[in-house]
ROFI-389754 format. One record per residue (C-alpha): residue in one letter; y, z, x. Coordinates in nm, 3 decimals. Example, Ala and Ser with C-alpha at 12.3 -4.5 7.8 and 13.67 -1.06 7.14 Angstrom:
<pts>
('A'; (-0.450; 0.780; 1.230)) ('S'; (-0.106; 0.714; 1.367)) 
</pts>
This chain:
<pts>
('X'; (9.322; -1.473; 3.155)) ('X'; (9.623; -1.272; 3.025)) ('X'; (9.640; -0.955; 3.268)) ('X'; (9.892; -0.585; 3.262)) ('X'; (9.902; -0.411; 3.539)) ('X'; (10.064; -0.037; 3.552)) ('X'; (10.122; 0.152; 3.886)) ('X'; (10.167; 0.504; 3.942)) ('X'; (10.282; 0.656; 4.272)) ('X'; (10.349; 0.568; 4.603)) ('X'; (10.493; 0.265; 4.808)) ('X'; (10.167; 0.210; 4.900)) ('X'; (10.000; 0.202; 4.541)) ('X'; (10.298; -0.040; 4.453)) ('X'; (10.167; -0.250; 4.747)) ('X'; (9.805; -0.297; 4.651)) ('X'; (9.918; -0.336; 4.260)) ('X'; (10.148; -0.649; 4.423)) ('X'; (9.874; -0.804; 4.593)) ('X'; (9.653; -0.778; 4.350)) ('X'; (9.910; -0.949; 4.073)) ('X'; (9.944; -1.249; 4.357)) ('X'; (9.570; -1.309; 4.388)) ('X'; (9.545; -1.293; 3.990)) ('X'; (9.812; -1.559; 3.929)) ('X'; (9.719; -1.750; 4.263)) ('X'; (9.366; -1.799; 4.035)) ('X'; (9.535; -1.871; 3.719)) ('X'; (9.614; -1.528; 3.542)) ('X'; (9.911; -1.495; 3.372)) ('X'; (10.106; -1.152; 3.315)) ('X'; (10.127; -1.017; 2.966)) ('X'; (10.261; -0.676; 2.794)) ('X'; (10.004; -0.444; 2.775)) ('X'; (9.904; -0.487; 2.376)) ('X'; (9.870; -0.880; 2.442)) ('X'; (9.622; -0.844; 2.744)) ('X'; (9.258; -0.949; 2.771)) ('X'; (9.300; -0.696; 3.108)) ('X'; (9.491; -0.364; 3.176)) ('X'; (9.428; -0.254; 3.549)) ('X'; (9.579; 0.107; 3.577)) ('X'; (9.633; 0.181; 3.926)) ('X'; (9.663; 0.564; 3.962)) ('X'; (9.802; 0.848; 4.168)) ('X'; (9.658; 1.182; 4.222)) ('X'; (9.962; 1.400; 4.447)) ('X'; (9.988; 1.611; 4.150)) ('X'; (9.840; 1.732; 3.814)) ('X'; (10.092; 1.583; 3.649)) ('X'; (10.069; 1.262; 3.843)) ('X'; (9.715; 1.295; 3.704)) ('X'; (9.795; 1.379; 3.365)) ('X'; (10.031; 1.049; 3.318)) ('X'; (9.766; 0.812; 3.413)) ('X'; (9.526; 0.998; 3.130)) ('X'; (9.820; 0.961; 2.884)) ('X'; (9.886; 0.596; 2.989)) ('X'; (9.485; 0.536; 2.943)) ('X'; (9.437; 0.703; 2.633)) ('X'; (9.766; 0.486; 2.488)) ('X'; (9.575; 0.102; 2.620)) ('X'; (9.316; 0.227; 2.437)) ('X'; (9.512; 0.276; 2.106)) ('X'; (9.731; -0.006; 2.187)) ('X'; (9.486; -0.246; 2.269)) ('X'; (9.069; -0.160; 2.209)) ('X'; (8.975; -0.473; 2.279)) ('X'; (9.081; -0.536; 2.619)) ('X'; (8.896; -0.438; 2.970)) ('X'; (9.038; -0.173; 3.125)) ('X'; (9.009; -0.054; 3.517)) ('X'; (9.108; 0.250; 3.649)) ('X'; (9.146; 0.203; 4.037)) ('X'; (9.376; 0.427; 4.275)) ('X'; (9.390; 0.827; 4.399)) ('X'; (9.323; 0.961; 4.086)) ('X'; (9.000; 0.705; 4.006)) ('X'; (8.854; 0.807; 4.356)) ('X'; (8.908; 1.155; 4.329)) ('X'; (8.738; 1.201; 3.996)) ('X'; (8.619; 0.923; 3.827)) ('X'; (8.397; 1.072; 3.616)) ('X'; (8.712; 1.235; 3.386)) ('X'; (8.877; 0.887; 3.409)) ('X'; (8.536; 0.763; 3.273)) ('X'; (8.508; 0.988; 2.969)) ('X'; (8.843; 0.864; 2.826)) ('X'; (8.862; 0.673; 2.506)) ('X'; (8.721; 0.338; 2.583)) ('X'; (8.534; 0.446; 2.853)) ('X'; (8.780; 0.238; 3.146)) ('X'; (8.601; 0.109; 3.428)) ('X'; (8.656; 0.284; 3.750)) ('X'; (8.733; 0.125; 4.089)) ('X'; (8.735; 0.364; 4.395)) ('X'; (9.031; 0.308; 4.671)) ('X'; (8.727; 0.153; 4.870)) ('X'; (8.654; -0.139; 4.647)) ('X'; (9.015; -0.201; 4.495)) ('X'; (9.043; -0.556; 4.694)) ('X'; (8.742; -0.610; 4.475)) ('X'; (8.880; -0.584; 4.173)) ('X'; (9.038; -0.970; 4.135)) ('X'; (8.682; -1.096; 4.218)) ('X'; (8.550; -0.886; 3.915)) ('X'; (8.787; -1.016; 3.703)) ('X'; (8.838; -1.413; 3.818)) ('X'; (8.499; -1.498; 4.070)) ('X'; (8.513; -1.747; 4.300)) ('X'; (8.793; -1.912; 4.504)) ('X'; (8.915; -1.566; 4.703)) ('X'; (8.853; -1.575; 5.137)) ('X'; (8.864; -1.362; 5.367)) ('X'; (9.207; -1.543; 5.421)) ('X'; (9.305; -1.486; 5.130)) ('X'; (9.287; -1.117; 5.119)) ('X'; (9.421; -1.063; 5.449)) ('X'; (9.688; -1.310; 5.519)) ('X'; (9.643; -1.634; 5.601)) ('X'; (9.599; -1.795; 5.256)) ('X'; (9.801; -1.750; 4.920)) ('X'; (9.624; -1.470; 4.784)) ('X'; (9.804; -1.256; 5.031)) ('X'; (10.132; -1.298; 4.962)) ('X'; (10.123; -1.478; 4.666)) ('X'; (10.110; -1.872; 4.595)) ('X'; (10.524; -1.938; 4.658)) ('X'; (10.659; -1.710; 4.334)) ('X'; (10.986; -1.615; 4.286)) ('X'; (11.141; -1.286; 4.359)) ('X'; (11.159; -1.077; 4.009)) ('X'; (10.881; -1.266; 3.858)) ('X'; (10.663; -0.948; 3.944)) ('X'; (10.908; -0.643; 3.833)) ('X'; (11.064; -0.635; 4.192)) ('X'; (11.312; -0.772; 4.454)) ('X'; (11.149; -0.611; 4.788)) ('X'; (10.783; -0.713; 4.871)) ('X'; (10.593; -0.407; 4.938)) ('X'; (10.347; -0.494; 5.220)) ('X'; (10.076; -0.236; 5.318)) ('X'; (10.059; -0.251; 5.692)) ('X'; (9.841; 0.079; 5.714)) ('X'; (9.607; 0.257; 5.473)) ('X'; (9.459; 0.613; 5.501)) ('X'; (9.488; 0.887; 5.710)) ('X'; (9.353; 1.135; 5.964)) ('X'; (9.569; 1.445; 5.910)) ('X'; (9.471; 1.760; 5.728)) ('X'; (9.816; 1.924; 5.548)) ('X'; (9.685; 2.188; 5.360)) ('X'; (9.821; 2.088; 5.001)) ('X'; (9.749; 1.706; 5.028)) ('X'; (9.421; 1.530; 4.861)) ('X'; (9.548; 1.189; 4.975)) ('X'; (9.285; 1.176; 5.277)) ('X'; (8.993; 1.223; 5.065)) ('X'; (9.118; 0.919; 4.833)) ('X'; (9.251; 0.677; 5.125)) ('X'; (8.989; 0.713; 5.378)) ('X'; (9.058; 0.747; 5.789)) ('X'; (9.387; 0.530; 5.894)) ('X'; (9.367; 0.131; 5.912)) ('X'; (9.610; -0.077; 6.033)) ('X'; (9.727; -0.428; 5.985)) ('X'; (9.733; -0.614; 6.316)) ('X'; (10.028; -0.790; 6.408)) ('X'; (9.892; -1.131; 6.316)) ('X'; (9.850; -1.088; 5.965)) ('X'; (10.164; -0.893; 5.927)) ('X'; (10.390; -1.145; 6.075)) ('X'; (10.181; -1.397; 5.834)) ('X'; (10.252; -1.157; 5.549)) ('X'; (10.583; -1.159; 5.635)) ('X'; (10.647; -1.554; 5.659)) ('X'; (10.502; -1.587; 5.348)) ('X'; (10.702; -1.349; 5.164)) ('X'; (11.019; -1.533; 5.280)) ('X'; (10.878; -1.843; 5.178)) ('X'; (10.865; -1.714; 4.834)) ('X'; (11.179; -1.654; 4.799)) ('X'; (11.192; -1.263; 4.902)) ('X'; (11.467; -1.155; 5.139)) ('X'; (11.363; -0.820; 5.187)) ('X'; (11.032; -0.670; 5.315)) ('X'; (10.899; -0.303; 5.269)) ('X'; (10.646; -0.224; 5.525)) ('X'; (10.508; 0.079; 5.412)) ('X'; (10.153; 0.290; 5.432)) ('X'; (9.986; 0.595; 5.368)) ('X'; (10.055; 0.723; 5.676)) ('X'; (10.312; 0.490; 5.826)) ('X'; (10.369; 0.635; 6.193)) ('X'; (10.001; 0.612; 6.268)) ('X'; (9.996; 0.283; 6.319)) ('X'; (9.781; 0.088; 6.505)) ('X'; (9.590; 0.370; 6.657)) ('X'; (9.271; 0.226; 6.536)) ('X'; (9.348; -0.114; 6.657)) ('X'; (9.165; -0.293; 6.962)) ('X'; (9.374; -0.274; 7.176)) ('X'; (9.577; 0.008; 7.055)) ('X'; (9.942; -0.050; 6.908)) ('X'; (10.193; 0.135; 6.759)) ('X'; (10.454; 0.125; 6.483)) ('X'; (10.735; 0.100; 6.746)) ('X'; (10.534; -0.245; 6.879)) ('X'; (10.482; -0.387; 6.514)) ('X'; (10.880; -0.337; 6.453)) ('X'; (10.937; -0.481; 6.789)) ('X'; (10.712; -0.785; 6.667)) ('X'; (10.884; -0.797; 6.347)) ('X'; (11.228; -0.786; 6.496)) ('X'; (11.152; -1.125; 6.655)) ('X'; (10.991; -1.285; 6.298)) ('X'; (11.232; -1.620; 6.300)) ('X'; (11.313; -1.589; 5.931)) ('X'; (11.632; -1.385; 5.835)) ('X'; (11.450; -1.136; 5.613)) ('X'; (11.571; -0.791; 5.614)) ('X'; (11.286; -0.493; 5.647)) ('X'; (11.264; -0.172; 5.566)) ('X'; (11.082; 0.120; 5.679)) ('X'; (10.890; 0.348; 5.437)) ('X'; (10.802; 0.677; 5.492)) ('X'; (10.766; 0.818; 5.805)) ('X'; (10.642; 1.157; 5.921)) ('X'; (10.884; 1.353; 6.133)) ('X'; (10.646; 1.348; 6.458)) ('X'; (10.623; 0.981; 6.414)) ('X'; (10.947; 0.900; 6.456)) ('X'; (11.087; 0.816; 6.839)) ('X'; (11.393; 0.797; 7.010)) ('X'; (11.294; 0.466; 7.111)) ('X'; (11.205; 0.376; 6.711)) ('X'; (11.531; 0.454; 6.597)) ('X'; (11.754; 0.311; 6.848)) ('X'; (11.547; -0.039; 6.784)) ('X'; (11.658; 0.033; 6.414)) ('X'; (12.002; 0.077; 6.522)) ('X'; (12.010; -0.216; 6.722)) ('X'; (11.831; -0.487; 6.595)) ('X'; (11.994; -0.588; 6.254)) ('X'; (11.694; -0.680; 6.157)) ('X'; (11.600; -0.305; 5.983)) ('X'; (11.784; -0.161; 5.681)) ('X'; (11.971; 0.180; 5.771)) ('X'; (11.752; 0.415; 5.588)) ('X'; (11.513; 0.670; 5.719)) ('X'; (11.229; 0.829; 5.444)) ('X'; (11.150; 1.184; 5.659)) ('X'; (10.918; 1.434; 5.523)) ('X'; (11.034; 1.812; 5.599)) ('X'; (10.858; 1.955; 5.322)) ('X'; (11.011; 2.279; 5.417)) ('X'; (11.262; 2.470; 5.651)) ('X'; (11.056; 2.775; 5.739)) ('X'; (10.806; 2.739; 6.063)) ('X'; (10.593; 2.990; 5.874)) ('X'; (10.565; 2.771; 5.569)) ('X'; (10.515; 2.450; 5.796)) ('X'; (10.253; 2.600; 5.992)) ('X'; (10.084; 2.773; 5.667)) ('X'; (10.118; 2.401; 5.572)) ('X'; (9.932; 2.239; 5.844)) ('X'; (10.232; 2.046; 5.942)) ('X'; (10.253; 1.943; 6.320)) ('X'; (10.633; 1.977; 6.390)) ('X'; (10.923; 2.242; 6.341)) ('X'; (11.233; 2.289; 6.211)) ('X'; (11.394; 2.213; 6.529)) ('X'; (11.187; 1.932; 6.564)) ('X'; (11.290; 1.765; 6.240)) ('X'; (11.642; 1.830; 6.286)) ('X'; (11.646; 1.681; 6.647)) ('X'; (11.474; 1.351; 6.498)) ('X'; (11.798; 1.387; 6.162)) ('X'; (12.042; 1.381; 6.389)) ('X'; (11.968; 1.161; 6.636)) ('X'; (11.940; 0.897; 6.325)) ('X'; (12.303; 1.033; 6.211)) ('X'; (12.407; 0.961; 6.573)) ('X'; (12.288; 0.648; 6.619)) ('X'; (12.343; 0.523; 6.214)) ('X'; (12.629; 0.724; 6.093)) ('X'; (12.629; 0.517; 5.725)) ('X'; (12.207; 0.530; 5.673)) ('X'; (12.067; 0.695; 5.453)) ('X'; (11.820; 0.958; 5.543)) ('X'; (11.622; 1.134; 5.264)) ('X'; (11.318; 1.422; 5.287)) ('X'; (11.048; 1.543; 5.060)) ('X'; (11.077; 1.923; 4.990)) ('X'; (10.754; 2.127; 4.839)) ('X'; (10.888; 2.439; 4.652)) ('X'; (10.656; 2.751; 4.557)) ('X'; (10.369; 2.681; 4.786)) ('X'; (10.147; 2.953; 4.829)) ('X'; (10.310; 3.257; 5.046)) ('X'; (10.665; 3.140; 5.020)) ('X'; (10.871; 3.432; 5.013)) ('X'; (11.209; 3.474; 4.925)) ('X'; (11.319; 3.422; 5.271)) ('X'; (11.130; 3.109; 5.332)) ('X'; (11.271; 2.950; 5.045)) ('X'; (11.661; 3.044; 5.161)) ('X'; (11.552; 2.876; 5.504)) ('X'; (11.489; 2.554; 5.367)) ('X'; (11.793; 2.564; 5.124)) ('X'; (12.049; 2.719; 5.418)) ('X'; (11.900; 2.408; 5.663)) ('X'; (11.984; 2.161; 5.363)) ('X'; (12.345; 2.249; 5.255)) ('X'; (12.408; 2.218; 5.639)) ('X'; (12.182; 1.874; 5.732)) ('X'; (12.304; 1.494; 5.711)) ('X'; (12.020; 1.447; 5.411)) ('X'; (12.121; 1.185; 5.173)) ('X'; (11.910; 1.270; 4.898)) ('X'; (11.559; 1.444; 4.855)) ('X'; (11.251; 1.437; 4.670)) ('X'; (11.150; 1.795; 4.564)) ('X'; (10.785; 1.885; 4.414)) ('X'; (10.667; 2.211; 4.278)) ('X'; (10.355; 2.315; 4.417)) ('X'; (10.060; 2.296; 4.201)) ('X'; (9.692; 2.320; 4.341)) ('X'; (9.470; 2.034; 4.424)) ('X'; (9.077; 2.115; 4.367)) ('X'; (8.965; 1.996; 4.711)) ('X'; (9.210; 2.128; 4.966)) ('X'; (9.276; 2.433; 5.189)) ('X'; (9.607; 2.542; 4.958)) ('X'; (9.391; 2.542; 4.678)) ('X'; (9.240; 2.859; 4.812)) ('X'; (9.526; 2.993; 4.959)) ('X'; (9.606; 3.388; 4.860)) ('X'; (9.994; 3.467; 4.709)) ('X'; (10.027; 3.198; 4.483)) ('X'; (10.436; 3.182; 4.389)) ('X'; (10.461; 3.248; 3.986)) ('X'; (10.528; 2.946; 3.791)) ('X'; (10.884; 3.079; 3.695)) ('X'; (10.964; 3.105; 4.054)) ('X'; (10.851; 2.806; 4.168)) ('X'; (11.071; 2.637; 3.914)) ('X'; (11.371; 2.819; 3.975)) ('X'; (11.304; 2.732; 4.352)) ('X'; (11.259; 2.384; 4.284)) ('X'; (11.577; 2.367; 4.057)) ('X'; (11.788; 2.490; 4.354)) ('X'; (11.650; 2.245; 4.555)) ('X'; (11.663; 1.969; 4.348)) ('X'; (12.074; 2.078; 4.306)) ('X'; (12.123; 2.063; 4.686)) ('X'; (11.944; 1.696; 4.670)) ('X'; (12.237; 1.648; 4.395)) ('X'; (12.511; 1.771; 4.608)) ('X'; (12.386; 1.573; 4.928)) ('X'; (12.378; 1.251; 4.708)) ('X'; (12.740; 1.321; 4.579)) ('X'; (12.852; 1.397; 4.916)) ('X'; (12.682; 1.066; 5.041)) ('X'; (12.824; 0.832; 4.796)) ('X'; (13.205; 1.012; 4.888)) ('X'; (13.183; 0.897; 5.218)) ('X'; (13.049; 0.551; 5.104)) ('X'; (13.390; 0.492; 4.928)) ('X'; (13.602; 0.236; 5.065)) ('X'; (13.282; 0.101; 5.267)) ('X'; (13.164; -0.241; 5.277)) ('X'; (12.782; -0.311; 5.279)) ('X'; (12.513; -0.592; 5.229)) ('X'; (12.264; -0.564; 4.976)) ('X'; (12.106; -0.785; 4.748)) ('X'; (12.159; -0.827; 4.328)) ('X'; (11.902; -0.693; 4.065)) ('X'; (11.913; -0.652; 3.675)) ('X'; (12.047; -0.978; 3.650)) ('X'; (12.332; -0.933; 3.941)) ('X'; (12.464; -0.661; 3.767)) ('X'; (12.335; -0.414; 4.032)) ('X'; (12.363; -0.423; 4.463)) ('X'; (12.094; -0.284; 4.605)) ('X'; (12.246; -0.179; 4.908)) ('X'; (12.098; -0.155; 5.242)) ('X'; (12.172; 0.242; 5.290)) ('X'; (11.989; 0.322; 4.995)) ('X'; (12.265; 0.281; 4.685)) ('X'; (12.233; 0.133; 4.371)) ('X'; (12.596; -0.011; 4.287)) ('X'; (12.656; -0.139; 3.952)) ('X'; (12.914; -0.443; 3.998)) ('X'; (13.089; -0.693; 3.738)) ('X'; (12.784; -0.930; 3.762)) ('X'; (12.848; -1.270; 3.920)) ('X'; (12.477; -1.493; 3.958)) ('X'; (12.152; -1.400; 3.929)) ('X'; (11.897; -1.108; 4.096)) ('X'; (11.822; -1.156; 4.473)) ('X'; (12.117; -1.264; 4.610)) ('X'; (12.226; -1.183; 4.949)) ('X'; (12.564; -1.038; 4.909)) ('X'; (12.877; -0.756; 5.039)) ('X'; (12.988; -0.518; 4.819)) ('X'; (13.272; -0.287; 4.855)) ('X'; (13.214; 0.042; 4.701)) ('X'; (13.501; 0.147; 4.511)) ('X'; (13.394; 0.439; 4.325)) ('X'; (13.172; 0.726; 4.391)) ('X'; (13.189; 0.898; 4.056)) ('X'; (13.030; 0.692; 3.888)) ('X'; (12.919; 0.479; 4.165)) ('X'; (13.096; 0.159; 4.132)) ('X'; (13.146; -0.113; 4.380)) ('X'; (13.258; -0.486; 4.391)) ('X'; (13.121; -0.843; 4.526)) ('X'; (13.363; -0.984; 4.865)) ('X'; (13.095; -1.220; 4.894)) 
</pts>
């Protein structure tokens, strides 16, 4: 069976979309462009309406592209509202969050365990394939799904389900196998990451997974995905700092810099807080990078608020950020919020923000100058991914997924060479 796969989203949809493409070709599948395949699973994202409107695009062009193949519509957007995913031109199949580790028994049935879904077989990790072979360098392992908190704007509970974890077994197995396969660098990521393990018998933590993982006897370098403000403790990032096992870079929410907007928000933490849990990761990782999400224009934002956020920005250790304009989800408390922000002001808003982001990133790669750090090659070796978060394009020397040191030579353009 000849199989496409497209992913929209998260770190977490990118997960499930990998597992899913190891148990296919642990069975026999084999991967094929989109035109050429008997399959097309479209795994979708609902954070946005325009999140939503991309996977309707990318479903109405398989069906152009390629009427004669089966086509599954699994993700956020499929479990929110199936029934418009449905009505699409060739009528795609749809697969709620719930069932998605279904969806390779639909397809291929027979020869998938309870193992094999959840660690201890191939279809977990996948059956020994090489780095690259599946569009990526880093395996993205989902260590957590769901989640039990209740921001205003955010439909993502209603699509995930309450918070699962991963216990440390299968992780540590999930791990193993990735480096067996050739990866050398681990994502652990989830919907909502910091939760961890509070629905495990006995209760764990994230803190007590990394502490596990630190200890994993292969060399493989993780990293941590994002993690909510509250979620992140002293003792979390000084293991980080320590170890040398974790790659310097922190993913931190803020959403926004005004108390008023965070609490209008439903978001459990402060300004203060946030910056307390910044700097202490500038203090203890001077070189990591440390990036935020930023929602501009949500409902009641007033002038004010909005300078908040941008005054706290110019002024933070940010490395980069992630900026969305508000728009309304049908199904959540901001949806009926009073003062909506005009749609010219929550652009405008957004645009400033998204120049700060630019100016932190320039500022970031500046200091990076001169700097020696280990990554590992993509596009070919042309490219370091390096551990703080940079993309440095290098004269190429080998192939993708090599473990190697580049200095970084130039910030503008970013520019860097291999001293090993």
């Amino acid at each position: 069976m000849r199989y496409a796969v497209t992913t929209f989203g998260c770190r977490v949809n990118q997960a499930d979309s990998l597992q899913m493409e190891l148990r296919l070709r642990a069975r026999g599948a084999t991967p094929a462009p989109v035109a050429d395949a008997d399959v097309v699973v479209v795994n979708s994202c609902s954070v946005t309406a325009a999140a939503d409107q991309g996977v309707r695009q990318t479903l109405r062009r398989v069906a152009r592209e390629n009427p004669d193949a089966r086509v599954i519509a699994t993700g956020c957007y499929a479990t929110r509202a199936g029934h418009e995913i449905a009505g699409l031109p060739g009528a795609p199949e749809v697969v709620p969050n719930d069932d998605k580790e279904t969806i390779v028994d639909r397809l291929l049935p027979g020869g998938g365990t309870t193992a094999d879904r959840f660690g201890d077989g191939p279809g977990a990790c996948g059956a020994l394939i090489s780095p690259g072979n599946i569009g990526r360098v880093a395996f993205m392992l989902r260590v957590q799904t769901g989640c039990d908190e209740a921001c205003a704007y955010c439909i993502i509970p209603s699509t995930r389900g309450r918070g699962r974890s991963l216990d440390h077994r299968h992780v540590l197995s999930a791990i193993r196998r990735a480096a067996e396969s050739g990866f050398n660098e681990v994502v652990l990521n989830g919907v909502h990451l910091g939760s961890y393990g509070r629905d495990l018998d006995p209760p764990s933590s994230l803190t007590a997974l990394l502490r596990a993982v630190d200890g994993h006897p292969s060399d493989v370098t993780c990293r941590i995905s994002s993690l909510e403000p509250m979620d992140c403790p002293a003792e979390l990032i000084d293991l980080v700092a320590s170890s040398g096992r974790f790659a310097p870079h922190f993913h931190l929410p803020l959403q926004h810099g005004s108390d008023a907007m965070l609490r209008r928000m439903r978001r459990p933490y402060t300004l203060d807080g946030y910056r307390r849990v910044v700097d202490r990761v500038r203090g203890r990782l001077p070189q990591a990078a440390i990036g935020a999400d930023l929602i501009a224009g949500f409902p009641g934002e007033r002038d004010e608020d909005a300078r908040r956020t941008l005054d706290y920005v110019a002024a933070s250790p940010l490395t980069y950020l992630h900026v969305f304009p508000y728009s309304p989800r049908e199904g959540t408390e901001a949806c009926g919020l009073p003062d909506r922000v005009p749609g010219p002001v929550v652009r405008e808003r957004a645009r400033a923000l998204r120049d700060a982001g630019a100016d932190l990133a320039r500022r970031f790669r500046g200091r990076q100058v001169g700097a020696v750090r280990p990554g590992l090659t993509l596009d070919g070796g042309a490219v370091v991914a390096t551990d703080n978060y940079l993309k440095v394009p290098v004269p190429p020397r080998g192939g993708a997924n090599q473990r190697v040191r580049v200095r970084i030579t130039g910030a503008e353009p970013l520019a860097g060479v291999l001293v090993s």
